[in-house]
N, C-alpha and C positions, 0 to 999 in steps of 0.2 A: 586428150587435151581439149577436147569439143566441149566441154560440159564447161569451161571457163569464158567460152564464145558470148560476147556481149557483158560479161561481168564488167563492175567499174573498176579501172587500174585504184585509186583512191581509197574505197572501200576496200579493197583488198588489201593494200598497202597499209589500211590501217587493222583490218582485221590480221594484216599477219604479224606485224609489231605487237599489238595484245595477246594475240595465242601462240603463236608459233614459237617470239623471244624465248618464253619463261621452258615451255616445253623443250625447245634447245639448248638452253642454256642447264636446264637439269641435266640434260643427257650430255653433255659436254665432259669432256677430261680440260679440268685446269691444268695439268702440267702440258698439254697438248698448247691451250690457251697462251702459256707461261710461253711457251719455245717459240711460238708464234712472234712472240713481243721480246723476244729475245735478238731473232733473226732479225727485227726490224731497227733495235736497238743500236744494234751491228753497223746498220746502214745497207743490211741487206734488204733486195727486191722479195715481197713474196708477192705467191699469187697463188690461189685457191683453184683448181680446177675439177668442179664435179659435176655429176648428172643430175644433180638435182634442180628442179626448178628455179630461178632468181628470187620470186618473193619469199618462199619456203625459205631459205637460206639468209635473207636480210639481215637479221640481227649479228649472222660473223662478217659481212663486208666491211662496216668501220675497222676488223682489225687485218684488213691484206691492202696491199695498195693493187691488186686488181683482182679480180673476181671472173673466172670462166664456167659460165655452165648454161643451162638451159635455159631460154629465154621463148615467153609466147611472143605473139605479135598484138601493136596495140589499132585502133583503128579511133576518128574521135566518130561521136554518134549524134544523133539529129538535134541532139538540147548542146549538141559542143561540150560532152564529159568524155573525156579517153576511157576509150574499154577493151579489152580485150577480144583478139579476133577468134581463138582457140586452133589457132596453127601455131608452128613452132618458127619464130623469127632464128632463132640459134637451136640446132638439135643437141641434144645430150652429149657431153665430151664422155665416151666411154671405151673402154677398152685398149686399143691399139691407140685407137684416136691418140689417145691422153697425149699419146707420147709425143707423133706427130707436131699436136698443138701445142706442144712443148715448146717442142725445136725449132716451132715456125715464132711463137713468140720470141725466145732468145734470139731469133736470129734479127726480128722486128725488132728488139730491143738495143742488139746489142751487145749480147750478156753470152756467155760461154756456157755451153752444157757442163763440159768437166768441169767447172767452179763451182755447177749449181748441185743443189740439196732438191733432193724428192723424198717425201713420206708417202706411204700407203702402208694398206693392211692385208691385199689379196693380192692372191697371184696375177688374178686379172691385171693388175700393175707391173709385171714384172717388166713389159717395155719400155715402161717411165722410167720405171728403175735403172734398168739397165742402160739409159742412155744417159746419164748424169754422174758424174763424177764421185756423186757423194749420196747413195741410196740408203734409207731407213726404212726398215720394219718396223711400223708400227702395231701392237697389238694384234701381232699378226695370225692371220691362219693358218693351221698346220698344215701346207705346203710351203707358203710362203715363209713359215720360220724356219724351216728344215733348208730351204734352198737357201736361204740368206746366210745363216750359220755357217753351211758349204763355201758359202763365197766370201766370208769372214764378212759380212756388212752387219753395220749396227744395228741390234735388235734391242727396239725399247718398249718398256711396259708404261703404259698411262692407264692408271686405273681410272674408272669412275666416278666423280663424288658420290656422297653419299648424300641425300638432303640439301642438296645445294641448290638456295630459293633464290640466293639473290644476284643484282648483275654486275656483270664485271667487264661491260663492255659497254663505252657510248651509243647510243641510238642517233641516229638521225631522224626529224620528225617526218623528213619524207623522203623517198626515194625515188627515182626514174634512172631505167635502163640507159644507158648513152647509145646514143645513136649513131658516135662518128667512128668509136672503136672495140669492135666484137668483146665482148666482155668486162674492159674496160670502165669500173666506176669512179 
């Protein structure tokens, strides 16, 4: 994460809106997309939680109403532009974590595990999984579909698009981490 040390939050934010969007938005499953806005449709909470960097990931937060994952830290610099410190303000939600950070959200929020819905695709998830009432496989790896099957949990396929150039998700033109609640956009 060192190599992001002094970079401008700004230019980044805008460099990952132009490259990152369209590159994620290929590699996306719309039907992944579809359920996303289906749950919300509901009047369900979601909330994203991954390892992945916060501006990498930008263009899916307009569709969760919160967003958990890795966050640098920003610092402002001598001309007063915010930049990046290249340590981690939030480290990566992975593995066991996930789950944990699950449970400490619902329970921050309010919200029941056994009500809630988790997706993943590895086994690495199997603690998320297993703590929520209602676990899906998604597009899962052979352990994870072999063990999900065993436990009768719902195993779904989201394939790929094929050629999928265009977006199907609002942008925001800018973004900034919040500062009052961990992950929280």
């Amino acid at each position: 994460y060192r190599r992001y040390d002094g970079a401008l939050v700004e230019q980044l934010d805008e460099d990952a809106a132009e490259h990152f969007s369209a590159m994620l938005l290929e590699r996306s499953f719309p039907a992944a997309i579809r359920r996303v806005r289906e749950h919300r449709a509901l009047g369900h909470r979601t909330v994203l939680i991954t390892g992945a960097l916060d501006f990498l990931i930008q263009p899916l937060m307009p569709l969760f109403d919160d967003v958990i994952c890795a966050r640098l830290g920003t610092a402002v610099d001598r001309s007063g532009r915010l930049t990046l410190t290249g340590q981690l303000d939030e480290v990566p939600p992975t593995v066991e974590a996930r789950a944990s950070i699950l449970a400490e959200y619902c329970a921050a929020e309010g919200l029941l595990l056994e009500q809630s819905v988790a997706y993943a695709d590895s086994s690495s998830d199997l603690p998320m999984l297993e703590a929520v009432g209602f676990p899906v496989a998604v597009n899962p790896e052979p352990r994870l579909a072999s063990i999900a099957r065993k436990r009768g949990w719902l195993v779904e396929d989201f394939r790929q698009a094929k050629g999928f150039r265009h977006s199907v998700l609002p942008f925001a033109t800018r973004w900034r981490p919040s500062s009052t609640v961990r992950g929280q956009v």
